[in-house]
Structure formats: C-alpha cells, structure tokens
C-alpha positions as CSV (number, residue, x, y, z in Angstrom):
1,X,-16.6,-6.5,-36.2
2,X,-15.9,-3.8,-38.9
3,X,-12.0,-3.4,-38.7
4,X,-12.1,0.4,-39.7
5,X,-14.3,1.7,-36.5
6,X,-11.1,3.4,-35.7
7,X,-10.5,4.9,-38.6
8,X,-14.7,6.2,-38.2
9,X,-13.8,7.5,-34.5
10,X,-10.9,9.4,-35.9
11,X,-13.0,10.8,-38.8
12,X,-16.4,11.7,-36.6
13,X,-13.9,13.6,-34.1
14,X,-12.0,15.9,-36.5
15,X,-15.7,16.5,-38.1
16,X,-17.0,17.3,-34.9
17,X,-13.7,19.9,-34.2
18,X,-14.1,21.7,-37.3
19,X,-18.0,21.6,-36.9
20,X,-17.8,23.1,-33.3
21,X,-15.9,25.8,-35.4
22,X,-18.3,26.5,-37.6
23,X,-20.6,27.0,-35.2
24,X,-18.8,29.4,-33.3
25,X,-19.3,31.5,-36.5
26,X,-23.2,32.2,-35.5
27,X,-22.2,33.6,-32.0
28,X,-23.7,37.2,-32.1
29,X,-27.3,35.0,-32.4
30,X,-26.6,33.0,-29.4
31,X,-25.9,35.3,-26.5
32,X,-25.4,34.0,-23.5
33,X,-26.0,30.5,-24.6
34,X,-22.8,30.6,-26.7
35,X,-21.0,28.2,-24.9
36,X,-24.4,25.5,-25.4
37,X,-24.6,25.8,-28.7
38,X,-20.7,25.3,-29.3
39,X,-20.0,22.6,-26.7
40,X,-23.4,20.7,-27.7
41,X,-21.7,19.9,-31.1
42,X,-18.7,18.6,-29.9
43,X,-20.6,16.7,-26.8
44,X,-22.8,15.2,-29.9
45,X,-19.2,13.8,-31.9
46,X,-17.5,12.9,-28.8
47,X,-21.0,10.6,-27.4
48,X,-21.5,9.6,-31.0
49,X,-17.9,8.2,-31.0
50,X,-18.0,6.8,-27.3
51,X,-21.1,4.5,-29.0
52,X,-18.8,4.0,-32.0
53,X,-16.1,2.6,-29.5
54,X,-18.9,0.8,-27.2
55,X,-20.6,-1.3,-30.3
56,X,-17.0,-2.6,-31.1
57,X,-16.1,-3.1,-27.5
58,X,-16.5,-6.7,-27.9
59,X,-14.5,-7.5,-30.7
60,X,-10.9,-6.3,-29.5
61,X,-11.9,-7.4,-26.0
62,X,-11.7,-11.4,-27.8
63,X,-8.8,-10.6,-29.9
64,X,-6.0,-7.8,-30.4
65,X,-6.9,-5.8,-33.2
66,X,-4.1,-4.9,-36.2
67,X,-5.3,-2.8,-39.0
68,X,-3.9,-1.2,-41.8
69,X,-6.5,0.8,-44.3
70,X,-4.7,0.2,-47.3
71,X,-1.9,-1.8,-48.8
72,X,1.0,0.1,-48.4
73,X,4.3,0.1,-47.0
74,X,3.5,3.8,-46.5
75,X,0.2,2.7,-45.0
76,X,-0.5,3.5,-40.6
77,X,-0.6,0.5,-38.8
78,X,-3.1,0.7,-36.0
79,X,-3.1,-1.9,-33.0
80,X,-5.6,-2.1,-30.0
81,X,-6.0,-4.3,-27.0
82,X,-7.2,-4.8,-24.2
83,X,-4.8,-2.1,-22.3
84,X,-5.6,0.3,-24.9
85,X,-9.3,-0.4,-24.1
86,X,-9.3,1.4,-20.9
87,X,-7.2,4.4,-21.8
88,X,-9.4,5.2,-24.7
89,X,-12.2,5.0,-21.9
90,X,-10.2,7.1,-20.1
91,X,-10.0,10.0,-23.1
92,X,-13.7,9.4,-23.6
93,X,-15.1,9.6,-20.5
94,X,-12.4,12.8,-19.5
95,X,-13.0,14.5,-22.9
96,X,-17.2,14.3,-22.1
97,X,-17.1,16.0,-19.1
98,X,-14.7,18.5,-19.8
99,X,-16.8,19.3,-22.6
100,X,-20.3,19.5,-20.2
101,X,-18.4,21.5,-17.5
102,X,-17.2,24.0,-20.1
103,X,-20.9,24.6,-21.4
104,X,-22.1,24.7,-18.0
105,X,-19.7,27.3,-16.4
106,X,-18.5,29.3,-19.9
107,X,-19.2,32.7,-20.1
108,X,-20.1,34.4,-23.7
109,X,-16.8,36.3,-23.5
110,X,-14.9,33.1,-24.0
111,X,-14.0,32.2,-27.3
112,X,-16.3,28.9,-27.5
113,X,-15.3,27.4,-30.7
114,X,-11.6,27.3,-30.5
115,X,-11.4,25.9,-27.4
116,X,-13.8,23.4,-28.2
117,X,-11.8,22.9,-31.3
118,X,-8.7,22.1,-29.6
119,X,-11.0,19.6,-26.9
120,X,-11.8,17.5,-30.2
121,X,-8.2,17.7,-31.7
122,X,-6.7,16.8,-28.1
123,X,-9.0,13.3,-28.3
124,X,-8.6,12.6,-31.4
125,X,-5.3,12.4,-31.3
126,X,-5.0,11.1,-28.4
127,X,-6.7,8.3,-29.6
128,X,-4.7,7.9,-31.8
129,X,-1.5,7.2,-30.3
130,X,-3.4,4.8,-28.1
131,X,-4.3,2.8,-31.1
132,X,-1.1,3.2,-33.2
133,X,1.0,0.7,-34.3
134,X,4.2,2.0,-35.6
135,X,6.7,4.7,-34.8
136,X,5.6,7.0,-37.6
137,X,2.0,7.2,-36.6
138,X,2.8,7.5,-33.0
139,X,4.8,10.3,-33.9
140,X,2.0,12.2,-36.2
141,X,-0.1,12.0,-33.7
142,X,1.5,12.9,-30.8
143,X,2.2,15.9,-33.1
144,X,-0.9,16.8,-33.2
145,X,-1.6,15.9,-29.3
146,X,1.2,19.0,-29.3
147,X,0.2,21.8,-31.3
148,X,-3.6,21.2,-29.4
149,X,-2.1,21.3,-26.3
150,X,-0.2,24.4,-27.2
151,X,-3.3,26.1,-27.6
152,X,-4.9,24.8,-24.3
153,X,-1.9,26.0,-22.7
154,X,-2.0,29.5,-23.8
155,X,-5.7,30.1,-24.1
156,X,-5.9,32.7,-22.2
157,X,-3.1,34.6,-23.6
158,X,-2.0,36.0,-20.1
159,X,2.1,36.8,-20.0
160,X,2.5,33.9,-17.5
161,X,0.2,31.2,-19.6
162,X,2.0,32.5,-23.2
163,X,5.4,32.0,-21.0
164,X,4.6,28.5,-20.0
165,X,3.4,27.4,-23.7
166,X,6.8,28.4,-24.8
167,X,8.5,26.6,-22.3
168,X,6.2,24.0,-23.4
169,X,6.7,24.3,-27.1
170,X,10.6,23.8,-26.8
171,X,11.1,21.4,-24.6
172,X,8.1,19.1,-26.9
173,X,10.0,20.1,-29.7
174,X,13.4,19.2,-28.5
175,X,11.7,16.0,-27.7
176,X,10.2,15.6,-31.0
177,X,13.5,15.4,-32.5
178,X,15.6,12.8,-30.7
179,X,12.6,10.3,-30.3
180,X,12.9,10.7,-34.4
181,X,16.9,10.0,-34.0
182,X,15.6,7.2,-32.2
183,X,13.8,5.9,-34.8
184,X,15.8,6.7,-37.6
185,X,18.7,4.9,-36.1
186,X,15.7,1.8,-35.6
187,X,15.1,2.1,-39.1
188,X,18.6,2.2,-40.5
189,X,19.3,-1.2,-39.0
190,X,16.2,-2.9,-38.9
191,X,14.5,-1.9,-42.3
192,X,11.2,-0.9,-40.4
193,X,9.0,1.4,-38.0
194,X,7.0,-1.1,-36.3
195,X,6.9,-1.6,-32.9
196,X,7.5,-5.0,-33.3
197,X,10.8,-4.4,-35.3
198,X,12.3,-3.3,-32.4
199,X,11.8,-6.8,-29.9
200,X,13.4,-8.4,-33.2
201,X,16.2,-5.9,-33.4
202,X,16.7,-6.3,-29.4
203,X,17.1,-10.5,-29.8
204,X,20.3,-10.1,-31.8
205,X,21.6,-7.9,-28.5
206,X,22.2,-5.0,-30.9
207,X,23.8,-1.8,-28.7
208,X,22.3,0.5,-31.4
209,X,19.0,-1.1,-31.0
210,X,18.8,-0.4,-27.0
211,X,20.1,3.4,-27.4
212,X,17.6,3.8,-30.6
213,X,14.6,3.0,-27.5
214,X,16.4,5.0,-24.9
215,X,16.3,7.9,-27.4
216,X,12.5,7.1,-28.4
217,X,12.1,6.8,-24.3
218,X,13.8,9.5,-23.4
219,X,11.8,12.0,-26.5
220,X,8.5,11.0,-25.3
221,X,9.7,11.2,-21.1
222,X,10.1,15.3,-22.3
223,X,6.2,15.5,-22.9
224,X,5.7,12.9,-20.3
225,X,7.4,14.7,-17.7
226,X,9.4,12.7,-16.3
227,X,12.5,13.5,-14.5
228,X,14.7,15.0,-15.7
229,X,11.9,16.4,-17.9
230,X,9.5,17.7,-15.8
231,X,10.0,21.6,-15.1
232,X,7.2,22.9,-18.3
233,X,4.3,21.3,-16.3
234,X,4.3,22.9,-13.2
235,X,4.3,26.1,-14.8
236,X,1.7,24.8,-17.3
237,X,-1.0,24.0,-15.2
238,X,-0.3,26.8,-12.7
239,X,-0.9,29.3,-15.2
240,X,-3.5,28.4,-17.6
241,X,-7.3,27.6,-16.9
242,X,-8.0,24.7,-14.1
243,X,-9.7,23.1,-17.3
244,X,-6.7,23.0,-19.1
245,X,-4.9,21.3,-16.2
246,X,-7.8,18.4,-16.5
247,X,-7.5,18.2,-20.1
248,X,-3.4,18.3,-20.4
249,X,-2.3,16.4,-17.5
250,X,-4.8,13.5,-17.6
251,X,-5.1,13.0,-21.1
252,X,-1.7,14.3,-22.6
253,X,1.2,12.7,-19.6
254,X,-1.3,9.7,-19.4
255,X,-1.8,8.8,-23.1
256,X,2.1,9.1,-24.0
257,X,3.1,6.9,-21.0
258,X,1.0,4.3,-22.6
259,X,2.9,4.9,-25.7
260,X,6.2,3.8,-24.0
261,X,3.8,1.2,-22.5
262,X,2.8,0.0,-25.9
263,X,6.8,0.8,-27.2
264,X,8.1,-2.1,-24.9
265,X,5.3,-4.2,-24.7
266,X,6.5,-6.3,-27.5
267,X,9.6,-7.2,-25.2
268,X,7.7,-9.4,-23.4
269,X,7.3,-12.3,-23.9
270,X,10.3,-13.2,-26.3
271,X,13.7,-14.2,-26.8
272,X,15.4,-11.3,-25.8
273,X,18.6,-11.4,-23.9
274,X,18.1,-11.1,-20.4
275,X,21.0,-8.5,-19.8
276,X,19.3,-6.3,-22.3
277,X,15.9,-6.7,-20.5
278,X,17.9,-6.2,-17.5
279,X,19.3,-2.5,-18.9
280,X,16.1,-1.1,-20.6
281,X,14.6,-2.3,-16.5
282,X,17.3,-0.2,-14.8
283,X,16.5,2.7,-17.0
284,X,13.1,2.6,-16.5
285,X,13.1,2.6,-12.8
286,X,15.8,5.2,-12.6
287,X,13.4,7.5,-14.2
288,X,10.6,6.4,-12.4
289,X,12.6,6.8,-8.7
290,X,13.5,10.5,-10.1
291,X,10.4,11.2,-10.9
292,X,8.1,10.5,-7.5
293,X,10.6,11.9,-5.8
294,X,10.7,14.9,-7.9
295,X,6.9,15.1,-7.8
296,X,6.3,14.6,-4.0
297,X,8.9,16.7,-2.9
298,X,8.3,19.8,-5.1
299,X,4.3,19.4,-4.0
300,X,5.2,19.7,-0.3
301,X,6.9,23.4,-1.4
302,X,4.0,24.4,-3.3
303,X,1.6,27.0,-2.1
304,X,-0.6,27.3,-5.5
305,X,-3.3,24.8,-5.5
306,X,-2.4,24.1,-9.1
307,X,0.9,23.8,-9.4
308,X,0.7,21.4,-6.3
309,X,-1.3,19.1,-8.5
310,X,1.6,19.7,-11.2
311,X,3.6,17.8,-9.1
312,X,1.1,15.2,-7.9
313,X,0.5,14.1,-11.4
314,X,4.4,13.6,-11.6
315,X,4.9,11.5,-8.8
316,X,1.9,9.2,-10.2
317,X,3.9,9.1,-14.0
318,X,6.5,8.3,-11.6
319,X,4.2,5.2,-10.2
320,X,3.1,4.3,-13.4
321,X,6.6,3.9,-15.1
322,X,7.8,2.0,-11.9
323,X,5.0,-0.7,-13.3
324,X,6.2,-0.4,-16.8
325,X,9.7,-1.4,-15.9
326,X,8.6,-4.3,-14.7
327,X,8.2,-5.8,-17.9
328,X,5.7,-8.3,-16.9
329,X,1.5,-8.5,-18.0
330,X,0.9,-7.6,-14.0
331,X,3.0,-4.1,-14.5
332,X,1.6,-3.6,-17.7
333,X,-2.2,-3.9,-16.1
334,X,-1.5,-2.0,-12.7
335,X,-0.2,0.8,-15.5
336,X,-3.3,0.9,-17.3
337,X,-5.3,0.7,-14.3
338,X,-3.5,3.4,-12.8
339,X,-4.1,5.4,-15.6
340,X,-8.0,5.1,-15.1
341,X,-7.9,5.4,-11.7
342,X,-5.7,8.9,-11.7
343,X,-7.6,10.1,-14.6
344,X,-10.9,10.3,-12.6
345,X,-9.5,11.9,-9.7
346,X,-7.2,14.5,-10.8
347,X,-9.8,15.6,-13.5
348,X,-12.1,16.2,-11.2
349,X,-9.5,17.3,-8.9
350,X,-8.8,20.1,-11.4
351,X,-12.9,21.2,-11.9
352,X,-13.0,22.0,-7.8
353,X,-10.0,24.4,-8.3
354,X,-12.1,26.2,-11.3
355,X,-15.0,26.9,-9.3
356,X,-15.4,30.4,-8.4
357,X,-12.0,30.5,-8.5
358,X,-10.7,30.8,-12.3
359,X,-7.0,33.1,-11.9
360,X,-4.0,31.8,-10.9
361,X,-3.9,33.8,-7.7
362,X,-6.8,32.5,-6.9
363,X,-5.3,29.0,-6.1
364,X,-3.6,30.2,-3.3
365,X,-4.1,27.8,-0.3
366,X,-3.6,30.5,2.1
367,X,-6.7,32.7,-0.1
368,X,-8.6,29.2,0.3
369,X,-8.8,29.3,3.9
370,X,-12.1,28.2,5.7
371,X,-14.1,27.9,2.0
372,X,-14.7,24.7,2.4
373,X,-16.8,25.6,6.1
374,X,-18.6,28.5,4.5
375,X,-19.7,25.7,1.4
376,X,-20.1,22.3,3.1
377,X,-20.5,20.4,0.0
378,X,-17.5,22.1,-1.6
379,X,-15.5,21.4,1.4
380,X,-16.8,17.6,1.3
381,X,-15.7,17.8,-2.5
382,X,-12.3,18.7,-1.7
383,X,-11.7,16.2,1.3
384,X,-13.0,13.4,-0.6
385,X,-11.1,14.3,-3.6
386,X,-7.4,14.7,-1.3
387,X,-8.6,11.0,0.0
388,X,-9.3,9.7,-3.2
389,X,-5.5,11.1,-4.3
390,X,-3.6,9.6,-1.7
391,X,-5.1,6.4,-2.3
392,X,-7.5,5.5,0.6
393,X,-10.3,3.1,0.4
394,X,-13.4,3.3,-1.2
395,X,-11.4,5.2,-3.9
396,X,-10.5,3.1,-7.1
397,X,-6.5,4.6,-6.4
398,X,-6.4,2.2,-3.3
399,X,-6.5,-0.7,-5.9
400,X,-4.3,1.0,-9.0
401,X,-1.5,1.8,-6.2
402,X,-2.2,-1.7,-4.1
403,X,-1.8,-3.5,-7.6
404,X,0.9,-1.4,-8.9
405,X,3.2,-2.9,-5.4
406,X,1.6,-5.9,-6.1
407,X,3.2,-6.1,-9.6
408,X,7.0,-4.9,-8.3
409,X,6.7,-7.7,-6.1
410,X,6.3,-10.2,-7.8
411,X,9.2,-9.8,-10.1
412,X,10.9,-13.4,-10.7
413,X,14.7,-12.3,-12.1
414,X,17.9,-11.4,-10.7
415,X,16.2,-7.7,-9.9
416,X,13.6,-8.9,-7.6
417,X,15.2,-7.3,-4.7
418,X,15.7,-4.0,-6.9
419,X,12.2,-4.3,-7.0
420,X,11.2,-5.1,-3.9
421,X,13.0,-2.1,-3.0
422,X,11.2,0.3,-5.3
423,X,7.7,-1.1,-3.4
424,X,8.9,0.1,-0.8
425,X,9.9,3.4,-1.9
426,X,6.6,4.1,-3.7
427,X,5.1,3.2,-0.4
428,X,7.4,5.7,1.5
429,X,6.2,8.4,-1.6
430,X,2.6,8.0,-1.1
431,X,3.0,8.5,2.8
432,X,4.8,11.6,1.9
433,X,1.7,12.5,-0.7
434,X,-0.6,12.4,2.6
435,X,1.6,15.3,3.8
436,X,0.8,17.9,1.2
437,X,-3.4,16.4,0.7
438,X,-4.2,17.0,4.2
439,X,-2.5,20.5,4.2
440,X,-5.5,20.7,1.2
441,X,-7.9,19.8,3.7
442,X,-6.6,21.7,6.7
443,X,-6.5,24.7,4.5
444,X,-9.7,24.3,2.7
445,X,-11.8,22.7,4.9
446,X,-10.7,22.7,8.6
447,X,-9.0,26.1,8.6
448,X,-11.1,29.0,9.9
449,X,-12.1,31.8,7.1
450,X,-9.3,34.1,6.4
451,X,-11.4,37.5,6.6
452,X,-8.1,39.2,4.3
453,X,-8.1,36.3,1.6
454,X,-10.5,36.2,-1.7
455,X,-13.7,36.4,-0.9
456,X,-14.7,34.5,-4.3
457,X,-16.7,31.8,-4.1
458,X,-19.3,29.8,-6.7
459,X,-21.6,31.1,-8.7
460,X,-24.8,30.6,-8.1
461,X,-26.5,29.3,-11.5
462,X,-28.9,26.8,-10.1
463,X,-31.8,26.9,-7.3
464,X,-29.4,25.1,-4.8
465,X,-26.7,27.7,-4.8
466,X,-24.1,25.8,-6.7
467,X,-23.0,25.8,-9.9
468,X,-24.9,24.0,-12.6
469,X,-20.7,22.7,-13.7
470,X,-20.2,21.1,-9.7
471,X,-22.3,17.8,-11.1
472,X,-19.4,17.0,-13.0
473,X,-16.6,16.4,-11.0
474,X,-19.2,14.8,-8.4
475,X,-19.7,12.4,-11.1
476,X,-15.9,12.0,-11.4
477,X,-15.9,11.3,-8.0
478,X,-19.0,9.1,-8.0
479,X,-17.2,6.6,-10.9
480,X,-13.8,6.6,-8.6
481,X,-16.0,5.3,-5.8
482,X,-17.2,2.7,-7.9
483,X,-13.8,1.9,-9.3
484,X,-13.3,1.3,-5.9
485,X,-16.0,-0.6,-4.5
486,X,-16.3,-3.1,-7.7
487,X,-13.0,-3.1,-8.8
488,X,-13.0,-6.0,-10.6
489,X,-15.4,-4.4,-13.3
490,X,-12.5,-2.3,-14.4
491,X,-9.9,-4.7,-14.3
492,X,-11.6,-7.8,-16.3
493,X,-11.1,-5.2,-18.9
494,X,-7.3,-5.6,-19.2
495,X,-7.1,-9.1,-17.5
C-alpha cells in the first residue's frame, strides 16, 4: 500500500478547487451550461480521489495507518483507521452529490467557480482532520474547514446570511484560540503535540493535563455546536442556501466530533487513572445531555423548515458525544456509525428543502402546506425522509441510534447507572424528535394546500416534471435504506 495516498487525496482536491476556478474564468462561453462545466471539474477530482481512497481501502482496513512525509519534528503526523474509514466515506460520498445537485439545479447567475471552490476546500480539509495525527495539524486544518465554511455561509451575501457568518466567524474564532491554550499548556508539560502525548500526560493524573483536553474539548464543542455553543448554527443554516446546510452541518459538526473522537481515543485502553476517566466521562455527557435537549426542544419552536433541522442536527451531536463519553470501542463505533447514518439523511434532508424553494421565507412550514399532495413523489420524499430522521426501520438511523443505547448500556464502571440513565434519556429525546418530524409531514404532506402560501414549486427540467437535481437526495435516501436493510455492510467497516 503506498503510505502517501493521503498525502495524493489532499493534493488532487486542492488541484481540483483551484482548477474549478480556473474554469469559471471561461464563463461568458458557457451560457447556461456554466454550472456543468464548473462542477464537472470538481466532480472529476472529487471521483478521482474517492478511487484514490477505494484502491487503498484495504490496507488501513488490516492495519492503522501512521505517516509522516518527512523526517521532522516539524513534520504532520497523519493517522487513519478503521473509524476514520467511514467518515472519509461520509465526506466523499456527501461532497459528490452536493457537487451533482449543484450542476443539476444552478442557474448561470450563480457564481459557479467559487462555490465550487470552497466544495473542494471544505473536503479537503475535512479530510484532513479525519486523518490527522497531532494537535497542530488538526488545528491547520480545521482552519481551513473555517474560512471555507465562511464562505458557504455567506454566499449569498444577503444581510441575514452576512449576519450569521459573522456570528459564525467569532464564535470559530474564539474557539480557535482556547483549543490552542489547550494545547500549549499540553505542550508546556508534555514536550509534544501528539495525540498520544496526552493518554501519557493523563497516566501521571496531571490536573493541567485534564483542563489542557477540556480546553481542546471545549474549542472544538464552539464549531461543533454543542451546548453551550450552539446559537451560530441555527441561524447559519436558516439563512444561507439549503446546500450550504447539507454541506456545513454534515460534513463540518460531523468531521470535528470525530476529532474529539480521535482526541480521546488514545485513553482507551491504558493505564489511566480511573477518577480521571471518570471526570473527562462526566464532562462529556454533561455536554451531551445539554445538547439533545437543547436541540429537540428549540426544533419543536421552530417554524422555518431549516432552522428546524438546525436543531435536529444538534440533538444528533448530542447523541453522538453521549457515545463518545463512553470511552469504550462500542461508543466509539455507534459514533462513527451515527455519523454515516445522519450524514445521509440530513444531506438529503437539506436538497428537499432547496427544491423550488431556495429563500429563507420559503421554508416556512405554514408556506409548505399541502405541497407534498399537489407533488406525490415530493410528498413521499419528505415523509420518508422525517421517518428516516427519527430513526424508524428500514432507515440505517434505526441501527446508529439502536447501537448508540446499546453502547451506554453496556458500560462496566462505577457510572453504569449514570449511563444507563442517559439511554434512557436519549430514548425520551428521540420520542420528542417524532414530535416536531410528523408536524413536517402533517404540514407538507397531509395538510390541505394553503391557497395564501407560496405557490413555488419544482422546476420542471426533465420530461417527468421534476427536477433533473431530485435524483440525488433519492439516492441519499436509497443508500440510507440500505444502511438499513444490510447493516452489517457498514459496520464490518469499523468492527
């Protein structure tokens, strides 16, 4: 197995951003094909590195992968396994269709090459933090994760979008710095930035060494969004483009989560002292109780379609820390899983919301009355998708939230009835996430037409009367179901 295919993936993505550039420079020639020509450039680097990632599947699937591309203390250290197999998946396979629905349903108008631009810069990075080994490289990239996401955010450059990128910008600023306190106080007693410094630094019980990772936590929870954290996102995917929304919340939230994942990995096994185990647990979960709390109860007050999903997506970081704090191989697979399993659905989740129905006013459940009985399949699209969310069978969420229990349960220590207590609440949290999907499909789909409401629907670019774009999240949908129905495909990934 060549040990620099990472180091190619990287390379091929950033080409592929700056070429999608480039050919944005061309666009008086295209016409209304602007969008193709742009988005076929980065489809090509982003397929091109999906085979890249496919060839080499095999090798990190035997054995963990550590690589350092030159001999340097100053030198990245990139690490991969088999969790870090799925996400990157994840990135992949969200980052491809994103890229196909933009060239399906972009009009010339839209500026094709930046936003392209920022599609490649978002995966690459993104990739990787997945694959980083140290705190410095973690940090570089998330970096760049933030200043693509920044321009996501206010692509439109509508007062409400440029107002939520600010809020954005600060609060992943403030972040920024005390995850780098963090570090530097790792650093100042430990000698070093790997991620493995830190399980050695938490054997000799060192009080510096557990606030040093609760200030690393607590930096990355800001662009997470966990509580107390949270209040950019809402506003960020209310207000920019639904595409944005599938973009930032499932690869951004979901790629730094597995950063903490990967952060406290090394914990476990080892010799650390169980009372600090026992802390860094009772941190985790109180942020994780917060959060799904946080997220299910501000969804039920939500009348925007989008900002309802906001929320959503913070009760499931809320889920997926709840597995993290277990500090067990079971947590840390029901996490990854999750992350596959949420990334399909809310991605798509997002497309439905763009169809037809691109401004933020638009969103309105009460504007969205009856659409879904004037378009069947669009109505058959959103039930199955509110299903899929709330984690009913054939759905591949069943299994994440079913495994993600399954893990708190079966907690061995002193906390296994703090745990088993958390189980329960998550299961009380995804009974109150039915609340808010089926006012979705009461709205959308069982509601009669509101004659007053938008009359916007799809537009018609195919010989079927749907949009060319609607195959995508169908797709999405299609590769939840069989998440769902063959689960263990997915999971003998990360097992």
């Amino acid at each position: 197995m060549p040990t620099n295919f990472l180091i190619t993936m990287l390379e091929i993505q950033f080409i592929g951003a700056m070429a999608a550039l480039g050919t944005d420079l061309g666009k008086k020639y295209y016409g209304k094909y602007r969008a193709y020509f742009v988005g076929s450039v980065a489809l090509v680097a982003l397929l091109v590195t999906l085979l890249i990632f496919l060839s080499n599947w095999s090798g990190v699937f035997s054995a963990p992968l550590l690589l350092q591309p030159i001999t340097s203390v100053l030198s990245s250290l990139y690490s991969l396994d088999r969790l870090g197999l799925l996400v990157i998946l994840t990135i992949l396979v969200v980052g491809i269709a994103v890229d196909v629905y933009c060239m399906l349903s972009f009009s010339p108008k839209i500026n094709s090459g930046p936003f392209f631009a920022l599609l490649m810069l978002l995966v690459t990075s993104s990739i990787g933090v997945i694959s980083s080994g140290d705190f410095l490289t973690l940090f570089l990239f998330w970096t760049g994760i933030s200043v693509a996401a920044f321009g996501l955010v206010s692509f439109e450059r509508r007062n409400v979008s440029l107002e939520a990128a600010l809020k954005y910008f600060f609060l992943a600023g403030a972040g920024s710095l005390v995850y780098l306190y963090g570090v530097a106080l790792l650093y100042s007693v430990q000698g070093g930035i790997q991620f493995s410094s830190l399980s050695s630094l938490m054997q000799q019980n060192s009080s510096t060494g557990l606030f040093a990772l609760v200030m690393v936590l607590a930096g990355l929870g800001t662009e997470v969004a966990i509580f107390p954290f949270h209040t950019w996102l809402p506003d960020a995917y209310g207000s920019a483009p639904a595409l944005t929304g599938a973009l930032h919340g499932r690869v951004v939230n979901e790629t730094l989560v597995f950063a903490m994942l990967k952060i406290v990995q090394p914990l476990v096994p080892s010799t650390v002292p169980s009372s600090v185990v026992h802390g860094i647990q009772l941190a985790l979960i109180g942020f994780a109780v917060g959060t799904m709390f946080v997220g299910n109860f501000g969804a039920m007050g939500q009348n925007n379609l989008r900002r309802m999903l906001a929320f959503s997506s913070i009760a499931q970081i809320g889920y997926i820390l709840a597995a993290i704090a277990t500090l067990t191989p079971l947590g840390f697979i029901a996490a990854a899983f999750q992350i596959w399993n949420h990334g399909l659905v809310k991605s798509n989740f997002f497309m439905l919301s763009g169809i037809g129905r691109d401004r933020y006013e638009e969103t309105d459940l009460d504007k969205m009355k009856g659409i879904g009985r004037k378009n069947k399949f669009l109505g058959v699209l959103y039930t199955a998708s509110s299903l899929a969310m709330v984690g009913s069978p054939p759905f591949g969420m069943f299994w994440g939230e079913l495994l993600i229990v399954e893990s708190l349960l079966a907690v061995g220590s002193v906390l296994r009835g703090l745990f088993f207590f958390v189980a329960i609440i998550i299961v009380l949290n995804i009974f109150l996430s039915i609340a808010y999907y089926f006012r979705i499909i009461n709205n959308v789909v069982l509601s009669p037409s509101n004659e007053t409401a938008s009359t916007a629907s799809p537009t018609p670019t195919s010989t079927n009367g749907y949009p060319k774009s609607i195959a995508v999240p169908v797709f999405l949908l299609a590769l939840s179901v069989l998440t769902g129905v063959v689960p263990a495909i997915f999971l003998g990934i990360i097992s």
